[in-house]
PAFI-646196 format. One record per atom (N, C-alpha, C, O, CB): x negated, y, z. Coordinates in steps of 0.05 Angstrom, whole numbers, padded with zeros to 5 digits, always signed. Glycine has a CB too. Example, Ala and Ser with C-alpha at 12.3 -4.5 7.8 and 13.67 -1.06 7.14 Angstrom:
<pts>
-00264-00114+00156 -00246-00090+00156 -00264-00066+00156 -00285-00066+00169 -00226-00089+00181 -00257-00045+00142 -00273-00021+00143 -00258+00001+00157 -00268+00023+00161 -00282-00012+00114 
</pts>
This chain:
<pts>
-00380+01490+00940 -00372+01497+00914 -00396+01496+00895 -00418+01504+00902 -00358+01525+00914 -00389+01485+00865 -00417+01482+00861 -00424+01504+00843 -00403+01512+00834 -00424+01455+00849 -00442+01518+00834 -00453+01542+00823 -00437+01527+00801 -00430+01504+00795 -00487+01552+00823 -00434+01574+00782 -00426+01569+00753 -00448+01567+00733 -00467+01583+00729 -00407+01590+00744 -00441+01542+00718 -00460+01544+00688 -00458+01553+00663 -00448+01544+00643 -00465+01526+00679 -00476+01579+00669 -00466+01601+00639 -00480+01576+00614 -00502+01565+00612 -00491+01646+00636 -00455+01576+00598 -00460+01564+00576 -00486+01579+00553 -00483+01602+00545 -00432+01561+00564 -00512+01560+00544 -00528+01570+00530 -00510+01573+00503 -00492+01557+00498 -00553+01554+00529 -00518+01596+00487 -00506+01595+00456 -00535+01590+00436 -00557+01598+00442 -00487+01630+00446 -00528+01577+00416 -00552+01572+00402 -00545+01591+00380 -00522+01596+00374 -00558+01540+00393 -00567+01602+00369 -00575+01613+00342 -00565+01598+00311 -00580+01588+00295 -00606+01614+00343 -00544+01599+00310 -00539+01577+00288 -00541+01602+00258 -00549+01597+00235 -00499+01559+00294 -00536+01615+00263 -00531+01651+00241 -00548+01637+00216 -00557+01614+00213 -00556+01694+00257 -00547+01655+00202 -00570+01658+00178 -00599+01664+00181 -00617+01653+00170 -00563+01679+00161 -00599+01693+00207 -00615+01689+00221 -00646+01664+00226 -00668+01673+00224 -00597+01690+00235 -00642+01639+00232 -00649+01613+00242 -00656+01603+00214 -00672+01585+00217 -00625+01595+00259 -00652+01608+00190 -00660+01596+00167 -00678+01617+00148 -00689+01610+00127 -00635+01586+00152 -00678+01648+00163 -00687+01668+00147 -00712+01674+00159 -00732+01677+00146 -00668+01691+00145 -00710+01675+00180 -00739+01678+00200 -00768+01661+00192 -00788+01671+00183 -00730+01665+00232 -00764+01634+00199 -00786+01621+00183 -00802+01633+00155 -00826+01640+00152 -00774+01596+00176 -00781+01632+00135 -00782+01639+00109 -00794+01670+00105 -00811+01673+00087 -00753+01636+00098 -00788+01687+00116 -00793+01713+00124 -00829+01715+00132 -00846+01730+00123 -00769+01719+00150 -00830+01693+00154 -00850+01704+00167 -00873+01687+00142 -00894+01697+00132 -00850+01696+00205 -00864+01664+00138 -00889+01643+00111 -00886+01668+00090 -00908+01671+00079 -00872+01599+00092 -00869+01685+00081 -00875+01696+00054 -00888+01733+00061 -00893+01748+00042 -00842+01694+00033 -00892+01739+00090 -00898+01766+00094 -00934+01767+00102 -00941+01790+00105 -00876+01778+00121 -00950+01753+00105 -00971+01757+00099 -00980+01764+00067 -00990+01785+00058 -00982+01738+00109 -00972+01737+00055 -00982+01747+00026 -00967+01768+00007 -00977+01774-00015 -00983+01724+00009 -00946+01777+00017 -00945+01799+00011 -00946+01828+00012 -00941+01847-00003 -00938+01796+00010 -00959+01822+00040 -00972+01849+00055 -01010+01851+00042 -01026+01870+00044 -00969+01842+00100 -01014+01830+00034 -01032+01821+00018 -01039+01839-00013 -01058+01851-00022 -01022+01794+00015 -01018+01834-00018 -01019+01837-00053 -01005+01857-00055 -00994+01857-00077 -01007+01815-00073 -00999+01881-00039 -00998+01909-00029 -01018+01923-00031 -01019+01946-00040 -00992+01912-00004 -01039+01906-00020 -01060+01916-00019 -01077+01920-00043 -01085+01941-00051 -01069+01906-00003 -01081+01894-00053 -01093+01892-00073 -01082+01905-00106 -01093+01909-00127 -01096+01865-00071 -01048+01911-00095 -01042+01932-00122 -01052+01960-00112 -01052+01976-00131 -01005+01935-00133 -01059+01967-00095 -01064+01995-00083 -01095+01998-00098 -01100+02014-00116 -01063+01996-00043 -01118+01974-00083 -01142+01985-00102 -01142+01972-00125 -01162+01979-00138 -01171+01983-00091 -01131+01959-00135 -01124+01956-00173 -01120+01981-00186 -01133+01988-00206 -01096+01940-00182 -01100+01995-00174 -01091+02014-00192 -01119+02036-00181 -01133+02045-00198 -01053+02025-00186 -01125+02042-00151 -01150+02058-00151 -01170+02054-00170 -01184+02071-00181 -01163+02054-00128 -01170+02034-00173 -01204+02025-00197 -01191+02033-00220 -01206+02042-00238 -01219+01982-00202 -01160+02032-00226 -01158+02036-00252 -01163+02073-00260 -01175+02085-00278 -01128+02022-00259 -01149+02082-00239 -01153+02118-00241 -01184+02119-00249 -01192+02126-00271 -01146+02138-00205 -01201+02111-00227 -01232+02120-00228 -01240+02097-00246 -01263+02089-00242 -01251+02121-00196 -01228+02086-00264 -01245+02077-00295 -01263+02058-00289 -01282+02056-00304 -01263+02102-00310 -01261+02038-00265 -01279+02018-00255 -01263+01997-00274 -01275+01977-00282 -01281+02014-00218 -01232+02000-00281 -01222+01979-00297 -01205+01989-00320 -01197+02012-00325 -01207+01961-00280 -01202+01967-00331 -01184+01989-00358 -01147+01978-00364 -01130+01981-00382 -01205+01982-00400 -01147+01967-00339 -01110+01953-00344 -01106+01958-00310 -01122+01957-00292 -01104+01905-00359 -01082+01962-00311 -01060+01962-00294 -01024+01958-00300 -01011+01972-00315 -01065+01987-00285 -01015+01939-00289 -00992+01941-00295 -00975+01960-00306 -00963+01955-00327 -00985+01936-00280 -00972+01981-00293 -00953+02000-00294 -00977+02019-00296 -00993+02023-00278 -00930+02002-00271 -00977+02033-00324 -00997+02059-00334 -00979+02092-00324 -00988+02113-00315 -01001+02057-00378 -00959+02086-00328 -00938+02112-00322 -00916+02106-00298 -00906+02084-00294 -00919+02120-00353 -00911+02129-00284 -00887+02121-00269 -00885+02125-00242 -00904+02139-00239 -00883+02098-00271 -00874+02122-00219 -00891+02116-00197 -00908+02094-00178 -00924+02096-00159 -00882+02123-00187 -00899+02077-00190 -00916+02048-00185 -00944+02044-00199 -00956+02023-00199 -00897+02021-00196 -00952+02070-00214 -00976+02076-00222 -00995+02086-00206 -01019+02081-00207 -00974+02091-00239 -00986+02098-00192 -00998+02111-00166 -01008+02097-00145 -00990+02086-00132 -00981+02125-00154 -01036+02091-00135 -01050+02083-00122 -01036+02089-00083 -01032+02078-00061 -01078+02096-00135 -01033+02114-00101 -01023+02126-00056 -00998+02122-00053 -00986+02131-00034 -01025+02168-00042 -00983+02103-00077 -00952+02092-00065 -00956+02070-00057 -00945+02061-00037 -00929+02088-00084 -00975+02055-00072 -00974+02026-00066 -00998+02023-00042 -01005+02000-00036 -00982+02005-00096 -01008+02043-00030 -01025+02041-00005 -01003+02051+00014 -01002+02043+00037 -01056+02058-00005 -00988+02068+00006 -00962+02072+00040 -00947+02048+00039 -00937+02043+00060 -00931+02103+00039 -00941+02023+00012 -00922+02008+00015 -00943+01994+00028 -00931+01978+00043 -00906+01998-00008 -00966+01992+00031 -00975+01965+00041 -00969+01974+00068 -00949+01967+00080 -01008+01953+00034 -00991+01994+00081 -00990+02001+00106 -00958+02006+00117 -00957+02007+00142 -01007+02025+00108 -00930+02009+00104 -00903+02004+00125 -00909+01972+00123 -00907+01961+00145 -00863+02017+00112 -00914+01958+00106 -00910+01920+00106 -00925+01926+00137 -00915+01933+00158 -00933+01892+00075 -00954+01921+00128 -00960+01916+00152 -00954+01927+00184 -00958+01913+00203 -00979+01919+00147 -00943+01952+00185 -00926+01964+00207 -00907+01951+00214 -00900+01948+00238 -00916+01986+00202 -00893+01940+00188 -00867+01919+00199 -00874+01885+00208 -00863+01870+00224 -00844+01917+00170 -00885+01882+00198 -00894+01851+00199 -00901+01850+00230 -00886+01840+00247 -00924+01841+00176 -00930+01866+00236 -00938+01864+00262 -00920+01888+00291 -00927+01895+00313 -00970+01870+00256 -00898+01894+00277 -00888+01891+00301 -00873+01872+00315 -00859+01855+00305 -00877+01907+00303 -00878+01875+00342 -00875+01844+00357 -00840+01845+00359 -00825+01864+00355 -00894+01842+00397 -00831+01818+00366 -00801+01819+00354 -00791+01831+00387 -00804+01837+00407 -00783+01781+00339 -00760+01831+00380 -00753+01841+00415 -00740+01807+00430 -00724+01806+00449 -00715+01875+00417 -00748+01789+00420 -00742+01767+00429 -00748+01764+00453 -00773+01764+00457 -00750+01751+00416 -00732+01760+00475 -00742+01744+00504 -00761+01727+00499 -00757+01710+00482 -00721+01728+00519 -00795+01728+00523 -00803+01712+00509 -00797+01689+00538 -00793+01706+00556 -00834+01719+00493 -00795+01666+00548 -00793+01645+00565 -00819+01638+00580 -00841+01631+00572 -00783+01624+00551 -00808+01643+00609 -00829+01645+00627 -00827+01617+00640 -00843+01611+00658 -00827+01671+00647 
</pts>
């Protein structure tokens, strides 16, 4: 009798077109997280005299340093993908 062959299913989802795109646009934006975090620092301590947002909470140096650090928390965690041995 000859063995059964579990049919492979392919990834066809949205998934398969979002992933790529996801992973090319999450460095530079874990990036420029950063760089609004000490923008707005230099702007508090008067090293500069513009910042986007003067009032509000996106004015705040220690929001835009927790948004960077979850990016980067999320980015580098590793996916739960099987990896093939």
């Amino acid at each position: 009798m000859p063995p059964h062959r579990v049919a492979q299913t392919s990834d066809k989802g949205p998934r398969r077109y979002f992933a790529p795109i996801a992973v090319s646009v999450a460095g530079p934006t874990v990036f420029s997280a950063y760089v609004f975090a000490f923008w707005s620092l230099a702007a508090d301590i008067d090293l500069t005299h513009s910042f986007p947002w003067s009032a509000g909470p996106l004015s705040s140096w220690f929001i835009w340093l927790a948004v960077a650090l979850l990016l980067t928390l999320v980015t580098s965690t590793p996916s739960n993908k099987p990896t093939e041995e």
